[in-house]
N, C-alpha and C positions, 0 to 999 in steps of 0.2 A: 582259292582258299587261303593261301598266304597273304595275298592281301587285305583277306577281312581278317585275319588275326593280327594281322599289323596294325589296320587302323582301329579296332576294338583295344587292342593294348595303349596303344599310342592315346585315343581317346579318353581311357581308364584312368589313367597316370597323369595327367595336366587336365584343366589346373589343380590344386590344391583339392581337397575335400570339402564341401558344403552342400547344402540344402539344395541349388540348382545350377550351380556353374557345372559346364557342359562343354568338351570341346570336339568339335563337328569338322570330319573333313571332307571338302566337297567338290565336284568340279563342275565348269560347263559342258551339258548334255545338249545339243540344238538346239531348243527353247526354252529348255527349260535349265534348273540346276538340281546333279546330282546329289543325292550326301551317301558318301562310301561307307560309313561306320553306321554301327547301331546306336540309335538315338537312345537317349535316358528315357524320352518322354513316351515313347512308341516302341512297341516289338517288330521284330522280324522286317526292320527297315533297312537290312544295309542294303549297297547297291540297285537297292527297288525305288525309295522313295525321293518323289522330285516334288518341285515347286515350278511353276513357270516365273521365265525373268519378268514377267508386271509387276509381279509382285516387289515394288524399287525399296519397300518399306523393310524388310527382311533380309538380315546382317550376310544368310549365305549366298541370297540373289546377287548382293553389292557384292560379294566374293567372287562373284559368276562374270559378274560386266566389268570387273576390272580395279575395283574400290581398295585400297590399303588403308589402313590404320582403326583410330577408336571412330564405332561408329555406333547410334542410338535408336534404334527401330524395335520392330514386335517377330518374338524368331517363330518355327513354324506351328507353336502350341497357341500362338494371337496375344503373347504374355511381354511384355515391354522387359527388353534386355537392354544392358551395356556390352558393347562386343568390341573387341581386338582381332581386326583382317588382318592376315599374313600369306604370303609365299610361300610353297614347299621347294626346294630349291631343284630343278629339272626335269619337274614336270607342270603339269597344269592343275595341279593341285591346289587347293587354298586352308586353310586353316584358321576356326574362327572359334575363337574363345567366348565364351558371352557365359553371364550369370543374369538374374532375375535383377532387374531395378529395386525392386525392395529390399531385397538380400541385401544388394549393393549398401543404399541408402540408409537402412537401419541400425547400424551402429553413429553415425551422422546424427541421425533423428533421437537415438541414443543421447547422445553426448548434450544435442541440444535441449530434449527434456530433463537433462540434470541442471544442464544451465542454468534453465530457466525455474527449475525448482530451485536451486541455492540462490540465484537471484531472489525469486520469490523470498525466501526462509529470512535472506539476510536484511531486506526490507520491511518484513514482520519482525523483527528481531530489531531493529534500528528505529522503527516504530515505536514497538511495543516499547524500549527504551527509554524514546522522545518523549511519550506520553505518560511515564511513569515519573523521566523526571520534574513535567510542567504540571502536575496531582504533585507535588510533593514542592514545587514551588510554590503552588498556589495555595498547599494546603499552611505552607510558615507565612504567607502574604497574610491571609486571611488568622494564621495566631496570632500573627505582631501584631497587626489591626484590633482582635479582641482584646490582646495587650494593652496596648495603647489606651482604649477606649473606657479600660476598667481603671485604667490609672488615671484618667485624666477626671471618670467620674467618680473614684476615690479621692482623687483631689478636691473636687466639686464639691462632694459631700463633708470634707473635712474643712474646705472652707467656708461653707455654711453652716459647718457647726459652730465651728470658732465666729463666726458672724452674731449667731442667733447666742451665744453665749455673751459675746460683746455687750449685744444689743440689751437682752434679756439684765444683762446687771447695770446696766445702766436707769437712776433714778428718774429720770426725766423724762417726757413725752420724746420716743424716738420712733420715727416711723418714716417705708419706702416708697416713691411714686416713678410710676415708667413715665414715658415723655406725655401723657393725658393727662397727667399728674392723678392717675387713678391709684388708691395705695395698695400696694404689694404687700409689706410689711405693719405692722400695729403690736408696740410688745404691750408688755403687762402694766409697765407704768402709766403708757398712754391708758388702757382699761380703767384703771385705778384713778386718774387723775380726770377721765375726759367722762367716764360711767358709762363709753360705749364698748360693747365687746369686738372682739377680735373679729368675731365671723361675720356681724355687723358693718365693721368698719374696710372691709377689704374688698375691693376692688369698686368702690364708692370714690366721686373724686375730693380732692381736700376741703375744698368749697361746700359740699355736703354735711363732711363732717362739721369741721368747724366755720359755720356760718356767722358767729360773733366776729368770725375775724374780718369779714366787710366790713361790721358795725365801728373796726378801729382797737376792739380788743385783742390784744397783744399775748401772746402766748409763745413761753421759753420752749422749745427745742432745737431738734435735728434735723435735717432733713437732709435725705438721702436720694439722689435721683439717679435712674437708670438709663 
C-alpha cells in the first residue's frame, strides 16, 4: 500500500500539468514489463498491468531491457509519444516521462503557422505595394504621353493654321504636292485664277490640272512640296 501511494504521488506531481504527459514507473517482471503506478489512460492498473518485452517499440519495454535517455516510440494506449528514461537510484526501477507527440509538436506547428502567415501577409503587402506603385507609374507614363501628344497636335493645328492663313492671303496661284506631285493644298486664288475649285483640284496630279503647261504656258506661282 505504501508503495502504490508513493508511486501515484510521485506520478501526479511530474511532469508539469498538460493534456497527456504522463509519468510511469515501471520495472522488469520476467518477460514482461511492469508499471507500479496508476496509468492516466487506464484504471485500476497499478502493479497489475504489463506489457511483454516484444513490444521494443514502447518507451517502458526500453526502460525494461536496459534503454536510458530521450526515446520516440508508441506508449501502451498505441499513441506516438516523446519519452525521457531514467533510473530510480537502488533499485530496479525506471522512470519514463513521456507526453503525446502532438502536444509536444504543436506549439512548433504553432509558431510555424504564424510564420508562415506573416510571411504570407508581408508578401501580399509588398505586392500589393509593387503593383500599386507600377498602376500609378503607368498611369503618369501614359498622362505625359496624352500630354505630349495633345501638344504636339496643338502644335500641328496651330501650324496649319498659320499655314492655311499664309497661304489663304497670299494673291497668287499657291498650291501643295506630296512626292506624286498629287496636290494636297489648292487656295482661293488658284480657284479664282485657274476656275478650278478646290475639291476638284485635290488630290489630282499637277499635270491634270494645268495641262497648258506641257503646251509651254507659263504660269506665276508657288509650289510647295511634301
Amino acid at each position: 500500500m505504501i508503495l502504490k501511494k508513493f508511486c501515484f504521488l510521485l506520478s501526479k506531481t511530474w511532469p508539469s500539468e498538460s493534456k497527456s504527459a504522463e509519468t510511469l514507473i515501471v520495472t522488469p517482471d520476467g518477460d514482461s514489463v511492469l508499471y507500479l503506478n496508476e496509468l492516466r489512460g487506464r484504471k485500476s492498473t497499478a502493479l497489475k498491468f504489463r506489457l511483454p518485452l516484444t513490444k521494443v517499440n514502447v518507451p517502458a519495454v526500453q526502460a525494461a531491457i536496459g534503454y536510458r535517455g530521450i526515446f520516440e516510440g508508441e506508449d501502451y494506449r498505441g499513441i506516438k509519444v516523446l519519452s525521457d528514461i531514467t533510473s530510480i537510484a537502488g533499485t530496479k526501477w525506471s522512470m519514463v516521462t513521456k507526453v503525446d507527440r502532438d502536444e509536444m509538436l504543436a506549439p512548433l506547428q504553432t509558431t510555424i503557422l504564424l510564420i508562415i502567415s506573416f510571411g504570407a501577409i508581408l508578401i501580399l503587402i509588398a505586392g500589393t505595394f509593387i503593383f500599386v506603385k507600377w498602376k500609378n507609374q503607368q498611369s503618369s507614363f501614359y498622362k505625359e504621353k496624352y500630354t505630349l501628344e495633345m501638344q504636339s497636335e496643338n502644335a500641328l493645328r496651330a501650324s496649319e493654321t498659320k499655314f492655311r492663313y499664309l497661304a489663304e492671303s497670299i494673291a497668287d496661284i499657291f498650291f501643295a504636292m506630296d512626292k506624286d506631285l498629287r496636290l494636297t493644298y489648292w487656295n482661293k486664288a488658284s480657284e479664282k485664277m485657274s476656275g478650278i475649285l478646290t475639291k476638284d483640284a485635290i488630290g489630282k496630279q499637277i499635270y491634270d490640272i494645268f495641262s497648258e503647261y506641257k503646251k509651254g504656258i507659263k504660269l506665276k506661282r508657288f509650289i510647295l512640296m511634301y
